[in-house]
Wavefront OBJ file of the C-alpha trace (Angstrom):
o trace
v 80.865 28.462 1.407
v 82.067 25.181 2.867
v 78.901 22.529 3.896
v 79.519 22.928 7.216
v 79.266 26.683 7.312
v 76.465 26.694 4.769
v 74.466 24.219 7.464
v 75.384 26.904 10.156
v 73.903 29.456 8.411
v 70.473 28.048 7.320
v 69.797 27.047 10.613
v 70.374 30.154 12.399
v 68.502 31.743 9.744
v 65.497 29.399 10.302
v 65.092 29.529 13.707
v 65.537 33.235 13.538
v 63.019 33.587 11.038
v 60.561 30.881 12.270
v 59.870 31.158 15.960
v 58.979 27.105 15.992
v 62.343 26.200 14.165
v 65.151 25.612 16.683
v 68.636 23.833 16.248
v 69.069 19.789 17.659
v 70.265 16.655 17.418
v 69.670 13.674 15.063
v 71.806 10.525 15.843
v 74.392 12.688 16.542
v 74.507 15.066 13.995
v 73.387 18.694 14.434
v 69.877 18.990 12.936
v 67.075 21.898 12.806
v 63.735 20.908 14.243
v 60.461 22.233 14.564
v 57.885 21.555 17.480
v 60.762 19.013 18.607
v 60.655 16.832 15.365
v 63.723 17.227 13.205
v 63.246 17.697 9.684
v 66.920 18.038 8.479
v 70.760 17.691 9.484
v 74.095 17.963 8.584
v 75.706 14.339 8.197
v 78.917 13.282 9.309
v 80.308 12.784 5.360
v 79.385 16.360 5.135
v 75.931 16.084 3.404
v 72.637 16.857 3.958
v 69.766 14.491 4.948
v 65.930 15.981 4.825
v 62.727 14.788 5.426
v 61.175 15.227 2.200
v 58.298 12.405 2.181
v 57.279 10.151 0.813
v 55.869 11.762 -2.349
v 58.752 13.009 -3.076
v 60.827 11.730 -6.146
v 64.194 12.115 -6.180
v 64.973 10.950 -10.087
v 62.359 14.439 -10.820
v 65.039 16.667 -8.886
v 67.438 18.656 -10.984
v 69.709 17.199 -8.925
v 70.555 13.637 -10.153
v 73.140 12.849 -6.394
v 70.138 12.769 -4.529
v 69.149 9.292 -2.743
v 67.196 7.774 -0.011
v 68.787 7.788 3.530
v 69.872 4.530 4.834
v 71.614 4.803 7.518
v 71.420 0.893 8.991
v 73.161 -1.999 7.566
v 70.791 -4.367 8.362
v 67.213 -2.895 8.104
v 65.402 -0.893 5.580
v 66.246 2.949 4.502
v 64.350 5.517 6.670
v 61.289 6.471 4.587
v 60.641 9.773 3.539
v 64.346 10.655 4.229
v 66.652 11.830 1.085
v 70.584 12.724 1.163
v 71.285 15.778 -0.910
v 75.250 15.885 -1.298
v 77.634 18.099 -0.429
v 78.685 19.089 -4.039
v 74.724 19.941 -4.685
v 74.725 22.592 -1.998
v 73.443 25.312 -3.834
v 69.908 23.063 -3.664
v 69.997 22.876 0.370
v 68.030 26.198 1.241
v 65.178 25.099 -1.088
v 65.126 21.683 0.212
v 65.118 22.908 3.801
v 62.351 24.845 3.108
v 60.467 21.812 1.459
v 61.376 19.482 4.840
v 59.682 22.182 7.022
v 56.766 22.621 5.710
v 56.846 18.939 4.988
v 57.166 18.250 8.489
v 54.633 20.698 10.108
v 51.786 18.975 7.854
v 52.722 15.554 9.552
v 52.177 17.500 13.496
l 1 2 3 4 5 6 7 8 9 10 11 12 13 14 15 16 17 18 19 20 21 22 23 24 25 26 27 28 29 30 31 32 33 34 35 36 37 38 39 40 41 42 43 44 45 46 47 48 49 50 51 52 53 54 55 56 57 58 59 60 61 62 63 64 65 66 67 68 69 70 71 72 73 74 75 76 77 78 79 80 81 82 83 84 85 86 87 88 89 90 91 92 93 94 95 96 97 98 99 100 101 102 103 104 105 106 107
């Protein structure tokens, strides 16, 4: 399954599953949100970006592509934010899962 597809799916799976989980927008990507804070989305390179906190340590994934987000050129990455690539897709539903409840402790 392509990225883009894969992205598709786990968000209309989410916000099927999870009443509080709905599809959005994140600097104009398509994201998934819940209670109106988005906690991943789909990047325009074709990876994912999730809100993993700031515990979290990417060089302890099994996944050695992950990185912090850093989306500006001039400022600091966004904290709490990693990029999971494209080509380590088959780690996006577990991640998801980690950003959500991730991101209902901080409401």
């Amino acid at each position: 399954m392509e990225g883009k597809a894969l992205f598709e799916k786990i968000t209309t799976d989410y916000s099927t599953k999870y009443p509080d989980v709905q599809p959005g927008k994140m600097m104009s990507s398509q994201a998934i949100k819940v209670k109106d804070k988005v906690f991943a989305f789909f990047s325009k390179n074709g990876d994912m970006v999730f809100r993993l906190g700031k515990d979290f340590d990417p060089d302890t994934s099994e996944s050695k592509g992950i990185h912090v987000f850093n989306p500006f050129k001039n400022k600091g990455s966004l904290s709490g934010w990693f990029v999971v690539p494209e080509q380590e897709k088959r780690l996006w539903e577990s991640y998801t899962h980690q950003a959500l409840e991730n991101t209902r402790k901080l409401n």
